[in-house]
N, C-alpha and C positions, 0 to 999 in steps of 0.2 A: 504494500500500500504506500502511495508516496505520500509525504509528508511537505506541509504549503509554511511556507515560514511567513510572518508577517507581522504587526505591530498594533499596540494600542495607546491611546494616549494617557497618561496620568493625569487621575482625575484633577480638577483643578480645585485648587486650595490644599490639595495634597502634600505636606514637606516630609513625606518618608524616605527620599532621595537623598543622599548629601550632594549632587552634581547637580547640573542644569538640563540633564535629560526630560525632554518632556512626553516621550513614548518608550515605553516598554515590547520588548519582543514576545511574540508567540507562537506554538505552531501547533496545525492542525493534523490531528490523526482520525482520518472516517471522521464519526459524527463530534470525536470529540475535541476540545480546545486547550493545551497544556501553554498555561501563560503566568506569571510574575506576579502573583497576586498583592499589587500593592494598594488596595481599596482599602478604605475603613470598615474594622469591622462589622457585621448582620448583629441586629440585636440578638440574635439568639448564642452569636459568641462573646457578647460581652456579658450575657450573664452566665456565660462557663466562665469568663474569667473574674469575675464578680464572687462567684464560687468555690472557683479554684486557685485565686490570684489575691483577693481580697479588694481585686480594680473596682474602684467607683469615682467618679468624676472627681469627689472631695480629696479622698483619697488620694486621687491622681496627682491635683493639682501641689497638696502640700508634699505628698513625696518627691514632687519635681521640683517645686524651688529649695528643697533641704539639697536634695542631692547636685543641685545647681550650684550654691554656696559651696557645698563640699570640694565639688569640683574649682571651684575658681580660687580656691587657697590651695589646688596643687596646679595650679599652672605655677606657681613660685618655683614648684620643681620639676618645672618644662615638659610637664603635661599639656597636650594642647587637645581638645578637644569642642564639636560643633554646641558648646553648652549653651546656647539658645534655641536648638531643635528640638523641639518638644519630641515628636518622633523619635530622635535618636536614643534621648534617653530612657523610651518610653521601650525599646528595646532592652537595656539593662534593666528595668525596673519589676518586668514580667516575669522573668525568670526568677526574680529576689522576691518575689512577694510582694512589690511594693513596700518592702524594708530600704530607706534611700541608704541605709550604712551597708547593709548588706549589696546595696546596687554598686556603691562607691569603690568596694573593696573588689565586684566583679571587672570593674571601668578599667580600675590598676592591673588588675590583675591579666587582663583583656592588652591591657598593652605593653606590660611589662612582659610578658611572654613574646610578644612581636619583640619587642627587643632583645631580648634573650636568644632568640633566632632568627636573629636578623638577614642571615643568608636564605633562610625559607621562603621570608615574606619581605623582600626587596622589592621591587619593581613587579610583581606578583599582581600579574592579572590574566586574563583567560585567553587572549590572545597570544602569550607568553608560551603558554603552556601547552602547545599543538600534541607532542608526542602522546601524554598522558590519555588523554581525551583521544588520538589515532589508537590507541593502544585495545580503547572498551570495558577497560579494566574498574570503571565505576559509573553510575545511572542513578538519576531517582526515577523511581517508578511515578506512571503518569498520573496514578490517582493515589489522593490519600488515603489512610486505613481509616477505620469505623469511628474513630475518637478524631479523624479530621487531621491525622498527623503526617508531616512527610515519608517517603521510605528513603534513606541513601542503602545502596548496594555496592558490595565490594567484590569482586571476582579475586583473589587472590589463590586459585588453582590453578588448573589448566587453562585456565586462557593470558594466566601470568607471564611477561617474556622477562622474566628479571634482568635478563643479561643486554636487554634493550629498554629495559622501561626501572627507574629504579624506586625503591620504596619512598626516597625521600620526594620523586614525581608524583607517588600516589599520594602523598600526605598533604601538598601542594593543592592537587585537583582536590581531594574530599574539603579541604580551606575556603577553595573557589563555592562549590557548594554549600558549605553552611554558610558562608557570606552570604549567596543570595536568600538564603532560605531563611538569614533574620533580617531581611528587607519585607517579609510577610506579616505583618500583625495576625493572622491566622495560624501562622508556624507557630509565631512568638505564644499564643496562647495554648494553643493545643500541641506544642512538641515536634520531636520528629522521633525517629526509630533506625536503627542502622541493622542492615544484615550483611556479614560477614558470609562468603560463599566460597566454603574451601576444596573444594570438587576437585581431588587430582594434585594436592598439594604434595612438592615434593620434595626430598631433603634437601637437596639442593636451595631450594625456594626458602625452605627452613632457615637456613645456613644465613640465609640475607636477615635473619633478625635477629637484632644483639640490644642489650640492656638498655643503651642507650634511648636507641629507636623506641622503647617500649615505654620507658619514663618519659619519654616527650611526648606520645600521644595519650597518656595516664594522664600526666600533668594540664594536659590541652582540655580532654573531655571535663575532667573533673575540676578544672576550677579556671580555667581561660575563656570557654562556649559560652555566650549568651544565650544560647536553646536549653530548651527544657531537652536532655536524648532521656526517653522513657524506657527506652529496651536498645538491648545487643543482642542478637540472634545471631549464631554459629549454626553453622548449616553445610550438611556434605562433608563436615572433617575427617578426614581420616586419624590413626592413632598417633599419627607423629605431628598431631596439633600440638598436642600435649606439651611437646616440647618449645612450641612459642607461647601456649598459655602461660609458659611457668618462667617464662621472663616478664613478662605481664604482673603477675601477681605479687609479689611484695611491693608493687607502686598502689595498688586497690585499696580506696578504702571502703568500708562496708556496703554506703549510698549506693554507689556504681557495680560494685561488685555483684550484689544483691538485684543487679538489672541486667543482669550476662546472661545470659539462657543458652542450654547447647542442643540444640535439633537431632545434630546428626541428619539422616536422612528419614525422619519422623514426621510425615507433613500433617498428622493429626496433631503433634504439639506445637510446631509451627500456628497451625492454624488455633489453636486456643488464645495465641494473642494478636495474631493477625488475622484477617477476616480473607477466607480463599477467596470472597468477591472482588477483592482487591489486587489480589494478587496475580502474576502470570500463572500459565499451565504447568512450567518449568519448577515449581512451588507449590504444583495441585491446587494452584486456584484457577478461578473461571474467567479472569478478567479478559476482555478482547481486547482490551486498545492496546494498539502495538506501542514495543519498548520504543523509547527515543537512544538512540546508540551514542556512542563519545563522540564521534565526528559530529554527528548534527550537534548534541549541547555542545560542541567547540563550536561552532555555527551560531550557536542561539547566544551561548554568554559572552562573546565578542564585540556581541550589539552593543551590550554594557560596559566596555571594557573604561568608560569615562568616569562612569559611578564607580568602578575598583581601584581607581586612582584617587579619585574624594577619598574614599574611604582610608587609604594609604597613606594620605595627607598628615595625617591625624596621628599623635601617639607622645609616647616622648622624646623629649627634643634636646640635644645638647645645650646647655644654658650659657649662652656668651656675657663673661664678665666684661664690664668698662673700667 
């Protein structure tokens, strides 16, 4: 089925952009539209997050100007960030509860990690990054799960070419992704979910993960993400996972660890937390919209590639003395 690439405009009065984009990409598959959903949220999700978040306009408003202060006493230590976009911070503050201390400490933490690996996310935007995306090796599925959450997918078996595609590319692309995916106030509220797809993993492939690699994306999930990730799903592993599980593990702490699930090739327990409606056949579910592959989203998140440089913009800054 081919797939029709095309654009919509950002509604107006919209600042969930840090750029001057004023269309967003999307593309068509059959009946269906997989596009950027940067609207404001349906009332029926503000009172999931009302529920779930403790969001309500009052609420909103004073957790935004505490954490707004917050923020403007660490620009003294060359933090810089869009701290008049309501939006922006309205991204930090979903994942915290609307706790502005707890949003503060994600804002630092959010970019103290960019700098800490400043060779990952230098110039780090999607047109940068062709090989990953030619490679296949990661997708969000087109539709959400049953709680309205993203899906990212990681191929990391057999369709893995390590010796051409390298981990530190894959960690790069799944970046590229949850960046857009907290440009969603519908992400930001209802989450995302990651399945790991180890189908064919092989020692060799093994061999490419070491302690390091494994504390940086430990340290990423758990305390650098503005998303809510509700679940890890491991699916397809063979018995020599094991052996990158357990470089994994002593960076876990309970929160995260306690949301790791392992499938194996179980599509009934798969399906206990994902709904097969949503899912491909490849997964035992029934869903028809065809996958979008890495070339097309290199296609699609290129459009944006002016919004990943806003967003780049931003962080901490060396402080020049006079």
């Amino acid at each position: 089925m081919p797939l029709v690439f095309g654009s919509e405009k950002v509604p107006e009065g919209n600042n969930c952009l840090l750029s001057e984009l004023t269309e967003v990409p999307n593309v068509t598959l059959g009946n269906f539209v997989l596009r950027l959903e940067v609207e404001e949220p349906r009332p029926e999700l503000l009172e999931k997050a009302r529920r779930e978040l403790r969001e309500t306009p009052d609420l909103a408003r004073e957790s935004i100007a505490t954490l707004q202060d917050l923020l403007r006493d660490e620009k003294d230590k060359g933090l810089i960030t869009p701290v008049d976009n309501v939006a922006w911070l309205t991204r930090f503050l979903r994942p915290t509860k609307f706790y502005p201390e707890s949003a503060f400490n994600l804002v630092k933490n959010y970019y103290s990690f960019k700098k800490k690996h400043k060779n990952m996310y230098e110039g780090l935007i999607p047109s940068s990054e062709k090989n990953v995306f030619n490679h296949d090796v990661l997708t969000v599925l087109p539709m959400r799960d049953q709680e309205g959450r993203r899906m990212l997918v990681l191929e990391l078996g057999k369709k893995w070419k390590h010796n051409k595609c390298s981990l530190d590319e894959v960690f790069k692309g799944a970046v590229l992704f949850m960046e857009a995916a907290m440009l969603e106030p519908e992400t930001q509220i209802s989450g995302a979910e990651v399945i790991f797809d180890m189908d064919g993993l092989s020692m060799q492939q093994t061999m490419q993960f070491t302690p390091s690699f494994a504390k940086r994306i430990v340290d990423w999930l758990q305390d650098s993400v503005p998303l809510r990730i509700k679940g890890i799903h491991i699916v397809n592993q063979p018995y020599i996972f094991n052996i990158v599980f357990n470089l994994f593990k002593p960076f876990l702490r309970e929160k995260l660890k306690s949301r790791i699930v392992f499938h194996g090739s179980n599509r009934d327990s798969l399906h206990k937390h994902l709904s097969p409606k949503v899912l491909p056949k490849c997964y035992g579910g029934t869903c028809e919209v065809p996958r979008v592959t890495g070339p097309q989203w290199y296609e699609l998140l290129s459009l944006i590639d002016k919004e990943y440089m806003a967003i780049n913009s931003y962080g901490y800054k060396d402080i020049i003395k006079a």
